[in-house]
N, C-alpha and C positions, 0 to 999 in steps of 0.2 A: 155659220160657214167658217168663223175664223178657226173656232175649236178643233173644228173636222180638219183645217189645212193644218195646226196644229199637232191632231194625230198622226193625219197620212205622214208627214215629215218625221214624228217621231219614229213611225214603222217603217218607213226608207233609211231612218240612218239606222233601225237595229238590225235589219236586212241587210243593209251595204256593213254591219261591220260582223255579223254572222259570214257571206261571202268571202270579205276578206281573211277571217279565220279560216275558211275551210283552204283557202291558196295560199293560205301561210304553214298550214298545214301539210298540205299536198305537196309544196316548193319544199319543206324542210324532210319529209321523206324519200323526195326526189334526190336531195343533197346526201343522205344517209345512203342512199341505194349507190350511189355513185363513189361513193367516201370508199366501200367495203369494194367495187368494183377497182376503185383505182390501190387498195391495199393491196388486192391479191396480182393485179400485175406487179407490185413492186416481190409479192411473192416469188412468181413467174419470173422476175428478172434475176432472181437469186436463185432460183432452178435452174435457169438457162448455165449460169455461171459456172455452177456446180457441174453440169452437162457437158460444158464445152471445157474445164477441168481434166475429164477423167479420161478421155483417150490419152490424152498425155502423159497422164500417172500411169494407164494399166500399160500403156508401152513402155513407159521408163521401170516399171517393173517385170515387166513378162520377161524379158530374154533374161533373169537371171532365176525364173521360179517360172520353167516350163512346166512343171507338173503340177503347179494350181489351177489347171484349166478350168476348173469348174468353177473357182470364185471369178476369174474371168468371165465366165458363160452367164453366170448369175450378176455381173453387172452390166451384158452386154445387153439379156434378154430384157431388165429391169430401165435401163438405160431406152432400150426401143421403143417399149409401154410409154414412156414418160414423154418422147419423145409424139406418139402416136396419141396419146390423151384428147381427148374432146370434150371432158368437162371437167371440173372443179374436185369432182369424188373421184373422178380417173384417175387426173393430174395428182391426187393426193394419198391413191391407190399406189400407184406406181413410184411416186418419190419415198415414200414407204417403204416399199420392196429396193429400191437404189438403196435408201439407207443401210439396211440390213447388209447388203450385198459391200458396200465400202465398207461396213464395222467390220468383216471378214475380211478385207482385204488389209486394213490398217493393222489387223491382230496379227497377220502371214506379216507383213514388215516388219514387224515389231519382232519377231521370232528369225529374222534374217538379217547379223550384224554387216553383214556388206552392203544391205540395201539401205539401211541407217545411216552409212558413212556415203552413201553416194550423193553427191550434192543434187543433181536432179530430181531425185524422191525426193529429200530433203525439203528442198523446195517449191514443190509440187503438192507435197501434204502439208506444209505449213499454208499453203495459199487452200488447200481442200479444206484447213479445219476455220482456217478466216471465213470461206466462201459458208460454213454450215453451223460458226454461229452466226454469219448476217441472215441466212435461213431460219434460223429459232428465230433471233430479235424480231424479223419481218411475219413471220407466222404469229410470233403474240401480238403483235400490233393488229394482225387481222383479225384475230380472235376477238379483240378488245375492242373492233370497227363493229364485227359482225356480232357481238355481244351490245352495242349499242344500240343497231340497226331495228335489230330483232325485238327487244324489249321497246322500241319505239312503235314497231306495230301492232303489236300486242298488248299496248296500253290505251286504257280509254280514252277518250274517243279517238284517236288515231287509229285505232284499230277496224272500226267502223271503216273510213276512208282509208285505209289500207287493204280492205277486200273490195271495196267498190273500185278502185286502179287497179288491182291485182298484183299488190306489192306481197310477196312471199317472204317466210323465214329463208335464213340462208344457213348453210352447213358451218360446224367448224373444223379448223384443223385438227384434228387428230390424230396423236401416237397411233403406230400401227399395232395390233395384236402382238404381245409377246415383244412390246418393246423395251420393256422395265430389263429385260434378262440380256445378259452379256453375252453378244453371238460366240458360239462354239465351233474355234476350228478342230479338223481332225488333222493328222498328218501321216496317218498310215497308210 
C-alpha cells in the first residue's frame, strides 16, 4: 500500500505540474494577444493624430492652391475610409491611401514658395512629419509585437493550445502597393 500511495502522489504532482504548464502557457499567449492588441491602439493613437492634423493643414493650404482640388478630394475621400475603418486591414487599407494622398500634398508645397514661408503650413507640416515618424516607430514596434505573437503560436507545443483557445495569427503592417515610388504630381 505504501508503494502504490507513493506512486498515486508521484502521478498528482506530474499531473499538477503538466496543468500548470499548460496555464502558463495559455496566461503567456493571453499576454502576447493582448501586448499586439494594446500596440496597435497605440498605432490608432498615432492615426488619430495624424487625422485630426490634416484639416488644419489642407485649410491652411487650400485658399492659396484652389486648383489642387483633387489632392484635397484624395485626402478627404482617404481621410473618411480611415475614419470609417472597422478593422485592422481597413484601418491599414485606408492609412495607406491618407499617405499617398499627404505625399501629394507635401510635393504641391514644396513647388509653392509662398506656402513654405507661411508660418502656418510651416508649422503644421513640421507637426505632420513629427506625427508620421511616431506612425513608423509605432507600426515597427507592432510588427515586432505581432512578429512575436505569431511565432509564439506557431511554435510547438503552444501551437497545439493556440488552436484549442482559438488564438489566431495576426496581420502585419504593411507599405501600401506602389509605396517604394515617389507620388507624382501633375500641374497642367
Amino acid at each position: 500500500m505504501k508503494k502504490g500511495l507513493i506512486v498515486l502522489i508521484a502521478i498528482l504532482i506530474i499531473a499538477g505540474i503538466f496543468v500548470m504548464s499548460i496555464f502558463g502557457s495559455y496566461n503567456s499567449l493571453v499576454a502576447l494577444d493582448e501586448e499586439v492588441n494594446s500596440q496597435w491602439a497605440i498605432v490608432e493613437s498615432s492615426l488619430q493624430r495624424r487625422f485630426d492634423l490634416i484639416p488644419n493643414l489642407v485649410e491652411s493650404v487650400k485658399g492659396a492652391m484652389a486648383h489642387e482640388q483633387e489632392v484635397f478630394t484624395a485626402i478627404a475621400d482617404a481621410r473618411a475610409r480611415l475614419a470609417g475603418a472597422g478593422s485592422v486591414d481597413e484601418s491599414v487599407q485606408a492609412s495607406n491611401e491618407l499617405e499617398g494622398a499627404l505625399a501629394r500634398l507635401l510635393v504641391v508645397v514644396e513647388n509653392y514658395p509662398e506656402l513654405k514661408s507661411n508660418q502656418n503650413v510651416t508649422g503644421l507640416m513640421d507637426e505632420l512629419a513629427g506625427t508620421e515618424n511616431r506612425i513608423n516607430v509605432e507600426r515597427n514596434r507592432y510588427n515586432e509585437v505581432v512578429s512575436r505573437y505569431n511565432t509564439t503560436i506557431r511554435s510547438f507545443p503552444k501551437n497545439i493550445l493556440a488552436g484549442m483557445f482559438g488564438f489566431e495569427t495576426r496581420q502585419y503592417f504593411e507599405a501600401a502597393p506602389g509605396a517604394d515610388a515617389a507620388p507624382k504630381v501633375n500641374f497642367d
